[in-house]
N, C-alpha and C positions, 0 to 999 in steps of 0.2 A: 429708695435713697441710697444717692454709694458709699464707699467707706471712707470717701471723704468729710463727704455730708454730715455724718454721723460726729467724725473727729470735730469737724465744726462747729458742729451744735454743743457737744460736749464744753470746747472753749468756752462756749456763748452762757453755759449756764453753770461756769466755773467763775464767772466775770465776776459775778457780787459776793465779794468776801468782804467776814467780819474779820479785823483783826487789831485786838488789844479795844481802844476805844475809837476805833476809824472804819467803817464801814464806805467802801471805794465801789463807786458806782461809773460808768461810763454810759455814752449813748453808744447804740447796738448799731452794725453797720450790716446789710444781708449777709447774709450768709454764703458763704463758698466764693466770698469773690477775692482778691490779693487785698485791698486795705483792711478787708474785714478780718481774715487772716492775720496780717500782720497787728493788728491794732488787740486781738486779741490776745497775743502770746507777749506785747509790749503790758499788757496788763496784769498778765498772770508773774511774770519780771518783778510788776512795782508791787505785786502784792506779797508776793517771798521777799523782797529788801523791807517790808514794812513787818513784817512778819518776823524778820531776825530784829528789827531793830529792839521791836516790845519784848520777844522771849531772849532772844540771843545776848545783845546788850542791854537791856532793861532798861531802856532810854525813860523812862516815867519813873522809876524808885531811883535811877541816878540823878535824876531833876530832884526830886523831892531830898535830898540827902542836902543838895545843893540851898534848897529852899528853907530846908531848917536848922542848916547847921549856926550855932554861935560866931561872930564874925566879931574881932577887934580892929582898934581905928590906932597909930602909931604914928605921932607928928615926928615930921625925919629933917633935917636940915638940909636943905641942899647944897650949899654953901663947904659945911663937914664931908659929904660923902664927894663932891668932886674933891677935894684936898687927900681924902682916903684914895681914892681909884687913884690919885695920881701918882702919890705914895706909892702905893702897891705896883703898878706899872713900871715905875723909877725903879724899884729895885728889883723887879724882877728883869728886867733890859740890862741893867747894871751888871748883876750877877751872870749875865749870859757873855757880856762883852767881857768879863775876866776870863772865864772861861775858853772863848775862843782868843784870848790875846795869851793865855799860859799853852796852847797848843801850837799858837803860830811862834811863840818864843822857841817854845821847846822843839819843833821842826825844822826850824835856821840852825841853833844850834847843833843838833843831829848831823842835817843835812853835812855843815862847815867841818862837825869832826871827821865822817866819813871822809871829805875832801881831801882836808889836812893827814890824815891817817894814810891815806892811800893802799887801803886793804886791800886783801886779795878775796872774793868772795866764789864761793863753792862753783862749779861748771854747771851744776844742774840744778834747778829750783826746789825740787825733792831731798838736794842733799843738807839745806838751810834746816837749822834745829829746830822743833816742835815750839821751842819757847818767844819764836823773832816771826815763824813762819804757821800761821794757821790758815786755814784756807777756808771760805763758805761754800765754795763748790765743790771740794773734796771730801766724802765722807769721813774717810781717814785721817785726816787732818783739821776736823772739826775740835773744839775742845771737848776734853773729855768729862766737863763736871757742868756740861750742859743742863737745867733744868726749869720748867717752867716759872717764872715770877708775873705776879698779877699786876705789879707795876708798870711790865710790858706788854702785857698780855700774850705773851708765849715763851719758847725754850732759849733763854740767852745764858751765857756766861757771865758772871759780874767780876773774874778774876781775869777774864783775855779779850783782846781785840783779835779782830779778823781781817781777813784780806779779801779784798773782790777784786779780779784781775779782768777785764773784757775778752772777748770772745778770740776777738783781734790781734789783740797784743801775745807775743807769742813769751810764753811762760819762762825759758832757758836763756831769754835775751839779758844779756850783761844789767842793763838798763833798769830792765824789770827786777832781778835777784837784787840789786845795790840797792834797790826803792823799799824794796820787801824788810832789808835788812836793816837799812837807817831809820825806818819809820816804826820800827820794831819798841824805836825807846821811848815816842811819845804813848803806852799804854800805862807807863804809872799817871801821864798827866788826866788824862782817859780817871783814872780811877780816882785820885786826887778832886778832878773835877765833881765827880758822884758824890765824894762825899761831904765835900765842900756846899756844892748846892742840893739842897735834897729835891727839886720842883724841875732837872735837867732829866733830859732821856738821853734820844740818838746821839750820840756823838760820830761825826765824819773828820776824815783830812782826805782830801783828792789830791793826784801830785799829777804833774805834768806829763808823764807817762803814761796816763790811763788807770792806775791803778787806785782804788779805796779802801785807808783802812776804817774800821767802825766799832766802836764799843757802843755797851756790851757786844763781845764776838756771836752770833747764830747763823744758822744755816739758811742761807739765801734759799728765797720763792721759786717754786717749780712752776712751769703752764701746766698744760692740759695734756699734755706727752710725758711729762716726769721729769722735763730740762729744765737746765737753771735758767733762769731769762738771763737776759745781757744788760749789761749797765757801765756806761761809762760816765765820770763825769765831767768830762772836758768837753759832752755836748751839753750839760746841763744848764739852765738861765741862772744858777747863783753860782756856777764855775764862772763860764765867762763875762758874766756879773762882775765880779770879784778881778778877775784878770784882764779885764778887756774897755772897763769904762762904758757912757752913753757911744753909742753908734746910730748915725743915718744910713740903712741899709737900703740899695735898690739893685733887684734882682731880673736880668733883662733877659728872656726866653726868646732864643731863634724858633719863632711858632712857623717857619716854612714849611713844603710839603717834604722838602728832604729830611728834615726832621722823623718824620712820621717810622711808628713802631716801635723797639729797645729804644732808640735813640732818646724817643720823646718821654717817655716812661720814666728812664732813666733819670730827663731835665726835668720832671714833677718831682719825683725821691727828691732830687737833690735840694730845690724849692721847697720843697718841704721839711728837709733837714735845718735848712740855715732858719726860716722862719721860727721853729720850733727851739731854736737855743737863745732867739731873743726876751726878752722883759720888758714890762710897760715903760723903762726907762731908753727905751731905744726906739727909733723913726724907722718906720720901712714901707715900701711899695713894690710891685711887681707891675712889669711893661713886657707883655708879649708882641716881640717886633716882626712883621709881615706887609706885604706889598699886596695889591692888584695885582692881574697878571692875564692876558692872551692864552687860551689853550689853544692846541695844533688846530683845533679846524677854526681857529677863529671867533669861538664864545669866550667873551669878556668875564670876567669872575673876581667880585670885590672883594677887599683883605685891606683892614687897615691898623697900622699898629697904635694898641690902645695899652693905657693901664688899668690896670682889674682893681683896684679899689674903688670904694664909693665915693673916694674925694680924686677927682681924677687929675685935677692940677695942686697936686702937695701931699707930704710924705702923712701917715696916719702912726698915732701911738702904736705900739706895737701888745695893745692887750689883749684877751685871753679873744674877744670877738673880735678886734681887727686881724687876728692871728687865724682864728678858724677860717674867716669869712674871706682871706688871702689864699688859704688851702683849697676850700672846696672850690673855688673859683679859678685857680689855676687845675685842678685834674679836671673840671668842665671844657678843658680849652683841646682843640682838633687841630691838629697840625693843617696848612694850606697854603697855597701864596705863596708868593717871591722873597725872596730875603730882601729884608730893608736893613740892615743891624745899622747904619750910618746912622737911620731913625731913630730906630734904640736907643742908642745912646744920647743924642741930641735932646730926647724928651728927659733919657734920666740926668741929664746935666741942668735942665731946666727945673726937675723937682727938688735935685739937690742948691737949687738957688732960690728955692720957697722961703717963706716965711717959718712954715712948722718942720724946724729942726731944731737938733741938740745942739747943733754949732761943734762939735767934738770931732769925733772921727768918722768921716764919710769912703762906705765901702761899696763898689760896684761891685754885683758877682756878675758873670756874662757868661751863659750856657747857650754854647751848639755846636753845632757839630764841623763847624770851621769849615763850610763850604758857601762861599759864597753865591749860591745856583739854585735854580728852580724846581729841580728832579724834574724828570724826564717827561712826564705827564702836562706841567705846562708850559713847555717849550713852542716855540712857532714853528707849525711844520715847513717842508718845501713849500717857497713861492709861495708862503704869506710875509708881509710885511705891513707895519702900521706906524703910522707918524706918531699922530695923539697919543695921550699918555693913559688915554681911558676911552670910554663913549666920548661922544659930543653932547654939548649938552644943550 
């Protein structure tokens, strides 16, 4: 017998375990063959999870605890407890909308004195006082009475707000220092708020610029390199929520062959950017626009411009699934074909006269690469010509 054989039979007379009050029997398949094989180590599996279940969990004395424990019966009104949850709801909504309306007072405000004042502020962002300027990305410019609260569950300040500046926006600019410095005086409201409401955390104000401030002030998230990640939020869906209203959005890709490589790469990011700052209060679709086309020797090659959603004649909500299922479905697309953008457009002028829209603001994006051409590959070579517009049919 080989030392297979051996290993085999081992399984086979491994198969019948007791365990707890279950004893697992199976029928026996020969030996040494693949289902027998596998049927046996599928066995030996269900008998270690039946095994932890009775020692590991004690699934039989946690039953039994369940089975005798004393049980009370409590008539509850239902009538009372919807009037309660509504209560409770009303002023917790209540309380959040004072809160952000004493931040957006006190930010106009800010904003109009800096105006009126016509300050002159520091050259270099570094040179702004510790007390208007705290930074999450700069170690040294963190607060200094940093410490953990369970309320947050990590190290915040509950006496400073902090700054989050984007990757992008360059730190020394006029624009930026002015932002850093005016926004400086909405931290008593920051604090006011906290104590006002005890059941408030994050607080944010995003400003036009790129720039976030946030109480309590902490040290921004690192990746997996030790870098601060980036955050802006003027791409965020409650920025331009907030500043931009319901939108019908349709996003029309020149999917030609000259597209093909950076180009097209490129026109997915950017598809994916715009998508990703929409909210379920906005309409959108994407129409990848491409032609048929003749290659040099003469093979015919079909391309037609379609849109990638699953409702193909009308704009789709823009939630968290129409949102995904708009992304994966545009980086599944292969640049080919002739430009048609005339199409393009015609179809997204037709979605944007559907039925499922906001009716509000209708915005075309149009990405490519602004050549109206075939690249070189399916071009008609010498001394071919063709009438038809395709095969015959």
């Amino acid at each position: 017998m080989t030392t297979s054989h051996y290993i085999c039979l081992w399984l086979v007379l491994s198969s019948q375990t007791l365990v707890g009050d279950h004893q697992v029997w199976y029928q026996k398949i020969e030996d040494g063959t693949l289902a027998g094989d596998v049927q046996n180590w599928a066995m030996l599996i269900q008998n270690y999870i039946l095994q932890l279940a009775s020692e590991g969990i004690k699934r039989e004395y946690t039953q039994s605890l369940f089975d005798t424990a004393n049980y009370t019966f409590e008539e509850k009104d239902g009538d009372v407890l919807v009037r309660q949850v509504k209560e409770s709801l009303g002023n917790y909504f209540r309380s959040k909308r004072i809160a952000a309306r004493r931040i957006a007072d006190r930010a106009v405000d800010a904003y109009d004195r800096m105006l009126l004042a016509n300050m002159t502020v520091p050259p270099r962002l570094t040179k702004v006082n510790l007390e208007m300027y705290r930074d999450t990305d700069i170690p040294s410019r963190l607060p200094t009475d940093l410490g953990f609260s369970p309320y947050f569950k990590q190290t915040v300040s509950l006496t400073s707000s902090a700054v989050k500046i984007p990757d992008e926006v360059p730190r020394d600019d006029p624009a930026t220092i002015n932002t850093v410095v005016w926004t400086s005086q909405i931290n008593d409201v920051f604090k006011l708020n906290a104590v006002e409401d005890e059941q408030i955390r994050w607080q944010y104000f995003g400003s036009n610029v790129g720039l976030t401030r946030m109480y309590p002030g902490r040290e921004w998230d690192t990746n997996f390199a030790g870098f601060y990640n980036d955050y802006d939020p003027r791409v965020r869906p409650w920025y331009i929520a907030a500043t931009g209203g319901p939108k019908d959005v349709i996003i029309i890709l020149d999917c030609s062959l000259s597209m093909r490589g950076e180009k097209f790469t490129i026109a997915q990011g950017v598809a994916k950017t715009v998508i990703n700052t929409l909210t379920k209060q906005d309409y959108v679709n994407v129409v990848c626009a491409r032609a048929s086309h003749w290659d040099e020797v003469g093979k015919w090659h079909y391309f037609s411009t379609k849109v990638l959603s699953c409702q193909q004649e009308r704009l789709v909500p823009a939630t968290v699934a129409h949102r995904k299922d708009l992304i994966e479905k545009t980086f599944k697309l292969v640049p080919g074909g002739t430009s048609e953008l005339e199409r393009g457009i015609e179809v997204a002028f037709d979605l944007l006269n559907g039925k499922a829209k906001t009716g509000c603001q209708s915005v075309i994006v149009f990405v490519t690469d602004g050549k109206d051409t075939d690249g070189e590959e399916v071009r008609c070579g010498p001394g071919l010509s063709h009438v038809s517009p395709g095969p015959s049919s």
